[in-house]
C-alpha positions in Angstrom: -11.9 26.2 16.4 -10.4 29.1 14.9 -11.6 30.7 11.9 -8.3 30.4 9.3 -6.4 32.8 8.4 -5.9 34.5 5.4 -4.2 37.4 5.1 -3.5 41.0 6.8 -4.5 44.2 7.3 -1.4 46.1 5.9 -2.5 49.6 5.8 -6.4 51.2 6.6 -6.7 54.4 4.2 -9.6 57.5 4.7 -9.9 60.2 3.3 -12.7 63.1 2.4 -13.8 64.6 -0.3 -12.3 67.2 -2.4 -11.5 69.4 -5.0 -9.3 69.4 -8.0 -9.3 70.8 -11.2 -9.0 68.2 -14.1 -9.1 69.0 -17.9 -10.1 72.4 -17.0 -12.8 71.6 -15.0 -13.5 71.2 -10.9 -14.0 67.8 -10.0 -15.2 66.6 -6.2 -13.6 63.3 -5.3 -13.2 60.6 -2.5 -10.2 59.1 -4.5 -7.1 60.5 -2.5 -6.9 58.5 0.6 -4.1 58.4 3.2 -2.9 56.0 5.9 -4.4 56.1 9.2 -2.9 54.9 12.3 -5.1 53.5 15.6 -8.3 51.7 15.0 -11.0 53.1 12.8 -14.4 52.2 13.7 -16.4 50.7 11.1 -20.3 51.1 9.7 -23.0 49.8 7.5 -21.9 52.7 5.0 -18.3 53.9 6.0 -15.4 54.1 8.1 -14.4 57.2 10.4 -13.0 59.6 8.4 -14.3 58.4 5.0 -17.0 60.2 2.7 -17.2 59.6 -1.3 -17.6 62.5 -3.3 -20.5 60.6 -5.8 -22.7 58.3 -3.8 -24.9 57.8 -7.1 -21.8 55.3 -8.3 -19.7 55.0 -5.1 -20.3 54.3 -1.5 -23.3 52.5 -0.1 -24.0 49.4 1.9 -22.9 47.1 -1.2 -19.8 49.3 -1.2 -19.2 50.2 2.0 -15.3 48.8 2.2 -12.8 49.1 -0.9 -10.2 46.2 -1.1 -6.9 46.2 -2.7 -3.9 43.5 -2.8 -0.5 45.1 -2.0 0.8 42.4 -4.5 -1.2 44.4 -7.2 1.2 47.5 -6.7 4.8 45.0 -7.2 2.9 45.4 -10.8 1.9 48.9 -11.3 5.0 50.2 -9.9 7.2 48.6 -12.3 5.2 49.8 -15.1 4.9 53.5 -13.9 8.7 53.7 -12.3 8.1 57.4 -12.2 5.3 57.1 -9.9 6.1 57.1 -6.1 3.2 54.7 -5.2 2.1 54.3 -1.1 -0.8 52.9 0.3 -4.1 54.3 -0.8 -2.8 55.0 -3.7 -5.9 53.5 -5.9 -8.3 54.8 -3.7 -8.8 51.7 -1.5 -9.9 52.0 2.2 -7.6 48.8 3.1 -4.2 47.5 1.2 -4.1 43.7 2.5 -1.8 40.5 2.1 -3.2 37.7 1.2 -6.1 38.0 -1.0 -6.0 38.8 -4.7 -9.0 38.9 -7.2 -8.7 35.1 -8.7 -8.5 33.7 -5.0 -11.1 35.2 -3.1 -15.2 34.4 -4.1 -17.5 36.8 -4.1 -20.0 35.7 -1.2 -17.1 35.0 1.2 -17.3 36.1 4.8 -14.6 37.6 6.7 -13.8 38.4 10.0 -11.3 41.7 10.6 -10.8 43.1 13.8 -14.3 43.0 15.4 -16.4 42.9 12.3 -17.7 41.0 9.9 -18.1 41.5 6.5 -19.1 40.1 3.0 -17.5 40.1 -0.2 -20.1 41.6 -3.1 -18.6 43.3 -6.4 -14.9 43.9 -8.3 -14.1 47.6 -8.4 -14.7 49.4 -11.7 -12.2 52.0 -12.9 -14.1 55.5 -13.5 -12.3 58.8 -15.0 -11.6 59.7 -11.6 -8.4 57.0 -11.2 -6.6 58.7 -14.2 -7.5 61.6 -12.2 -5.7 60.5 -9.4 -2.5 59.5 -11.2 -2.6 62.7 -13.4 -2.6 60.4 -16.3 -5.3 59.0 -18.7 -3.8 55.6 -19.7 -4.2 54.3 -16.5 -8.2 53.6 -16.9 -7.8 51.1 -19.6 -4.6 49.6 -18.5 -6.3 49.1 -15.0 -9.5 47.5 -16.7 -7.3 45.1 -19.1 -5.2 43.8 -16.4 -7.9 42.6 -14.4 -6.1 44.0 -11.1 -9.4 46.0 -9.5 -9.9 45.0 -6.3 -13.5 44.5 -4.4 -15.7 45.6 -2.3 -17.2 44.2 1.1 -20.3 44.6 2.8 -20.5 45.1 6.8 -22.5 42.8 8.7 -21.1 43.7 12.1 -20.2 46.7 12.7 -16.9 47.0 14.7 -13.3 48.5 14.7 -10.3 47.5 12.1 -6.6 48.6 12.8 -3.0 48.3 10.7 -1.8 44.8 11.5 -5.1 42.7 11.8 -5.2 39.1 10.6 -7.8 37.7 7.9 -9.8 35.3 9.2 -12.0 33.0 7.1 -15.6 32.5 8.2 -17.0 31.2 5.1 -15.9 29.8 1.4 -18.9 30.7 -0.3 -20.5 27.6 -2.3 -21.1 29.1 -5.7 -17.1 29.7 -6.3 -17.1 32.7 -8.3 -14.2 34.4 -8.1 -13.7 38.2 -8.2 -12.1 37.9 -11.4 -14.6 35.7 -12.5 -17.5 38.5 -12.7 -14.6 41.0 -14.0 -13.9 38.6 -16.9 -17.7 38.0 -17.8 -18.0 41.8 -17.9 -15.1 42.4 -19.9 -15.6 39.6 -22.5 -19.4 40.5 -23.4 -20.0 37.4 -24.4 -23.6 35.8 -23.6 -22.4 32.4 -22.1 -25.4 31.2 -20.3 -23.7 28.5 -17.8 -21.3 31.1 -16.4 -24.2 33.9 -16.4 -26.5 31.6 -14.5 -23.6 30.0 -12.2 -23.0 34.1 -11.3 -26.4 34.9 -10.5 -26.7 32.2 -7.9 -24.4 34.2 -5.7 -26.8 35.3 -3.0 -24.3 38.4 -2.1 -23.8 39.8 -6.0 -25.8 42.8 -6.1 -29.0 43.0 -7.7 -27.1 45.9 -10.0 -24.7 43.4 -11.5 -27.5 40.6 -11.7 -29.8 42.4 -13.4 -27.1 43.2 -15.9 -26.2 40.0 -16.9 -29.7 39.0 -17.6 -30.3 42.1 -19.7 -27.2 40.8 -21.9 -29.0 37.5 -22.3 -32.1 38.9 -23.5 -30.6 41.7 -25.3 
């Protein structure tokens, strides 16, 4: 029986670090990613062609794939008309169909291409998004819609290409959504069910974990 599917592959984005100026000062950063055409092998840490600028907040095996809904950008490009927006355009490695933050659990398993792969964390917004749109207003706006995308673990290596179906391989149990743990964060309120309903999500980093406790005790 074949693993359902869920969405697509509508663009796969790379890109290496570089060099801008920002408020008057040189920043290095893996933000400005482009489309790529062929298949791009994939890696615990990376795909071909892709390096972050900052691996002590981005990058990493729990970070290893940034995902973004191409629904997300109907949104952001009605509020910033101005904007030409095209794929990559919030730094993600791939723009799918199909999945959006209050759908997809963290601790779900998909197949793409030939790997497989786990969902683990939301994306948080750092300085380096406004510095990508040139404009500061985007940070808070990104973080108060709740639009941030997520990030997947590899757990097969393998190849991913433009055009690649979503396939399900598992719900994960514990039902927390991706906008669930965004939500939490956000709200800063100590609500002990939801805190300990999160941490039972064998995939959520220790990072985030540990952070939720420390708000319970704090």
């Amino acid at each position: 029986m074949q693993p359902d599917i869920i969405g697509e592959v509508l663009s796969v984005n790379v890109g290496l670090p570089c060099t801008v100026e920002w408020k008057g000062r040189l920043v290095s950063t893996g933000i400005f990613k482009e489309p790529v055409e062929g298949r791009i092998r994939i890696d615990k840490l990376n795909l071909e062609g892709d390096q972050q600028a900052d691996l002590s907040v981005h990058g990493g095996p729990d970070k290893a794939i940034y995902v973004y809904s191409a629904q997300y950008y109907d949104f952001w490009q009605h509020e910033y008309p101005e904007i030409t927006f095209k794929w990559g355009m919030f730094g993600e490695n791939l723009t799918v169909s199909g999945l959006r933050d209050d759908t997809v659990n963290i601790g779900d398993h998909f197949q793409i291409g030939t790997t497989a792969l786990v969902v683990t964390q939301p994306r948080l917004p750092c300085y380096k998004l406004g510095l990508r749109f040139g404009r500061n207003d985007i940070i808070k706006r990104f973080a108060k819609q709740a639009y941030t995308g997520f990030y997947l673990a590899v757990i097969q290596e393998g190849d991913i290409g433009t055009g690649d179906k979503i396939h399900l391989l598992n719900k994960d149990k514990n039902e927390v959504k991706v906008s669930d743990i965004v939500s939490l964060f956000s709200s800063r309120k100590r609500d002990l069910a939801e805190i300990k309903r999160v941490i039972q999500v064998e995939a959520l980093p220790d990072s985030w974990k540990e952070y939720f406790l420390e708000r319970l005790e704090a």
